[in-house]
C-alpha positions as CSV (number, residue, x, y, z in Angstrom):
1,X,49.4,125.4,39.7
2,X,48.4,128.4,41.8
3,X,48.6,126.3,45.4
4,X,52.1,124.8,44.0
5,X,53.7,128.5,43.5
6,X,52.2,129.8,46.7
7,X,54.0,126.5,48.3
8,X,57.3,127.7,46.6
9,X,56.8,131.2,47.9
10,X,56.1,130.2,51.5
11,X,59.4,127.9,51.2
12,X,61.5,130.6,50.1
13,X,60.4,132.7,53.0
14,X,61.3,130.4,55.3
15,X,64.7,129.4,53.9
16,X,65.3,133.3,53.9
17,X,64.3,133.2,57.7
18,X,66.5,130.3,58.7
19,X,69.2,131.9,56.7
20,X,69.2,135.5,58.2
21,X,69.4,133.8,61.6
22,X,71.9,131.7,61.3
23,X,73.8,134.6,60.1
24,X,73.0,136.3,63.2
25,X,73.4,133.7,65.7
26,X,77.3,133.7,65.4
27,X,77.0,137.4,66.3
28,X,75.0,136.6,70.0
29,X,77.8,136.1,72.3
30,X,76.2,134.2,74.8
31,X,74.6,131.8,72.7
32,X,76.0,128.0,73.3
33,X,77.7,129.0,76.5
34,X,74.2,129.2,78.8
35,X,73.5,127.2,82.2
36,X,73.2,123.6,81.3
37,X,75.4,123.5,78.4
38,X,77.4,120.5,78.6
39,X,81.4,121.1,77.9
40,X,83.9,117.7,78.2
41,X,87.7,117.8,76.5
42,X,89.9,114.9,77.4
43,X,92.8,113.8,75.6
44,X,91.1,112.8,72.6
45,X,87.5,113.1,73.0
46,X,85.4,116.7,72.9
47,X,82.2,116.3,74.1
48,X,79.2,119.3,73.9
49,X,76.0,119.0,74.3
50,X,74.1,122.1,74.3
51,X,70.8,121.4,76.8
52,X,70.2,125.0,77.8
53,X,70.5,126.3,74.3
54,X,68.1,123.7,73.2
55,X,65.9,124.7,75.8
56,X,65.7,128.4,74.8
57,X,65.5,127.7,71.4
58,X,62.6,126.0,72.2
59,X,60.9,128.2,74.1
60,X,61.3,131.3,71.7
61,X,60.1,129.0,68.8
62,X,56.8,127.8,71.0
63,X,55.9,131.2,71.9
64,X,56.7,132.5,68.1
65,X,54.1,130.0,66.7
66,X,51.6,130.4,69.5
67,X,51.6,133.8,68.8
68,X,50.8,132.9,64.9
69,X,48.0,130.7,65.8
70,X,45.8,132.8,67.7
């Protein structure tokens, strides 16, 4: 039971995590409007497709968890 509640724990943390940061990402001005973000409006079709976001994301998360390996 031990390994279950440290499981629970570790889960918690990391819904806290995701949670303060998507609290804070609506506060980061330039986030969704980078170099490579797709933008199409037509009459009755909006179309956005956030590449360059992605890619950041991405690159902060690699570098986060590389960090937590070594």
């Amino acid at each position: 039971m031990g390994d279950l509640g440290r499981l629970l724990i570790l889960f918690g943390v990391g819904l806290i995590g995701i949670g303060g940061v998507l609290m804070l990402a609506g506060k980061v001005p330039w986030l969704g409007k980078l170099p490579g973000d797709l933008y199409y409006k037509s009459d009755h079709v909006t179309l956005y497709l956030p590449l360059g976001t992605c890619l950041l994301i991405s690159l902060v998360l690699s570098l986060i968890l590389y960090l937590f390996r070594r």
